[in-house]
C-alpha positions as a printed Julia matrix, in Angstrom:
122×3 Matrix{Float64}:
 -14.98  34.89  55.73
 -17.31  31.85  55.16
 -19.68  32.07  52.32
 -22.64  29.29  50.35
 -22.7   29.2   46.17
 -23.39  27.12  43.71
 -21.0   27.19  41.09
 -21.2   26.17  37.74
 -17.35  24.49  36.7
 -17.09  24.71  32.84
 -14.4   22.52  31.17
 -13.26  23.39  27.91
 -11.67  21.39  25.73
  -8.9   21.63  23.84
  -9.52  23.5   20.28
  -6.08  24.25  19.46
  -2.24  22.26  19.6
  -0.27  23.55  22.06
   3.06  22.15  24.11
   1.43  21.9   27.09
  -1.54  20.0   26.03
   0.24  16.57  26.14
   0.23  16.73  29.62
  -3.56  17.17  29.95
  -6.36  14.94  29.09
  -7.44  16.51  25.72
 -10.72  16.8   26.76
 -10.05  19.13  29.86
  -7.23  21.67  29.41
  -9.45  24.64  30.82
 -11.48  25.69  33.23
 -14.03  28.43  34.94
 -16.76  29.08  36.76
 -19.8   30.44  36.44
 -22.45  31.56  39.16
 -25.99  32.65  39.02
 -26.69  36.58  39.65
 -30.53  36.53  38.5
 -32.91  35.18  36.0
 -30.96  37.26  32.62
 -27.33  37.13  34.05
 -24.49  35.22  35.55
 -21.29  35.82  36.63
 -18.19  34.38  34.89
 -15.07  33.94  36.9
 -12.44  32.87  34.26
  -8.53  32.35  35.06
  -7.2   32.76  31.8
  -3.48  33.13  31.03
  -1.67  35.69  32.8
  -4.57  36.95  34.98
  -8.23  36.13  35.89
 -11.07  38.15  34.27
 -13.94  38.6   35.83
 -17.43  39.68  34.17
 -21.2   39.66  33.78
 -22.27  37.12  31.01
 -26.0   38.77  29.51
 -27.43  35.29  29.7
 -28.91  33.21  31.88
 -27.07  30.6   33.43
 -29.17  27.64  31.72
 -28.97  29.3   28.23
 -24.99  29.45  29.14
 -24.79  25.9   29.74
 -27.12  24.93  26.9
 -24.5   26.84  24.4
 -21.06  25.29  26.07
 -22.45  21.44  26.14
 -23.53  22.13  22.08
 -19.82  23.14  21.94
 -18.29  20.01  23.7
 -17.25  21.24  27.43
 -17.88  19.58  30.45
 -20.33  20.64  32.71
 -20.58  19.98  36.93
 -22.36  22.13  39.72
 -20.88  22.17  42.82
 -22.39  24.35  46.15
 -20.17  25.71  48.91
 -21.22  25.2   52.31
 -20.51  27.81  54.82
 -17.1   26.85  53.71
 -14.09  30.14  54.49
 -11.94  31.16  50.52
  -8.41  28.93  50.41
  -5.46  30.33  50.12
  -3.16  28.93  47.57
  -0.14  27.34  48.44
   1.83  28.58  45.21
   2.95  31.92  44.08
   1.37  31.39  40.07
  -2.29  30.19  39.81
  -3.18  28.14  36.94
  -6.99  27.86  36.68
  -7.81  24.62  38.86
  -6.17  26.87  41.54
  -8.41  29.9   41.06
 -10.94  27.23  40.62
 -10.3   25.17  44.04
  -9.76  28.66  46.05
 -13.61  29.56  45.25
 -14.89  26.31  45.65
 -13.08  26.03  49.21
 -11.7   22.76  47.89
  -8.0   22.3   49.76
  -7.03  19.28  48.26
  -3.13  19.57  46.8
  -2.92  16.49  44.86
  -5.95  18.27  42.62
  -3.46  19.89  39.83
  -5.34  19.4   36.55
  -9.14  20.29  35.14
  -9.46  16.37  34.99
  -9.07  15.64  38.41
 -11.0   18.92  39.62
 -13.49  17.63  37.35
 -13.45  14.21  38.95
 -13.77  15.98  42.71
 -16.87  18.48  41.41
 -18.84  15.96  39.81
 -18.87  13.17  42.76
């Protein structure tokens, strides 16, 4: 099934200490996506630990993005082109992975919200 979105790719920083963090980039140890629905909602598509919630944010999208820049994330659209959902090559899926399967980006060597941040914003 081939589909064409924008996406919004929000990348959080990091806002606590955690094991794991020193072997991300501390400015990019999460991220999600976020997609318009209409003018007074979008759609949030969040991988969080253990499973991947999805919901309907009661804002718009620019009023979304406005809130997460005052807060210090990262910010890139990307649009999908008539492009088919990836399958992921690994059994767990960290958030670049639920990330790159939306955004129909196959690209292995992408492992961290750095790097996926690198590919979105080109």
């Amino acid at each position: 099934m081939s589909y064409q979105r924008t996406y919004i790719v929000v990348f959080k920083p990091a806002d606590k200490d955690a094991w794991w963090i020193r072997f991300l980039d501390k400015c990019f140890v999460h991220c999600f996506l976020a997609t318009y629905i209409d003018d007074k909602n979008c759609l949030i598509i969040d991988p969080a630990e253990g499973d991947t919630k999805i919901y309907v944010l009661n804002k718009p999208v620019e009023s979304m993005i406005s809130e997460y820049l005052l807060k210090g994330y990262k910010i890139a659209d990307y649009t999908v082109k008539d492009t088919a959902m990836v399958m992921p090559r690994l059994n767990f899926k960290t958030c670049v992975e639920v990330c790159k399967d939306f955004l129909g980006i196959n690209k292995w060597w992408i492992l961290t919200p750095k790097q996926l941040y690198r590919e979105v914003s080109r």
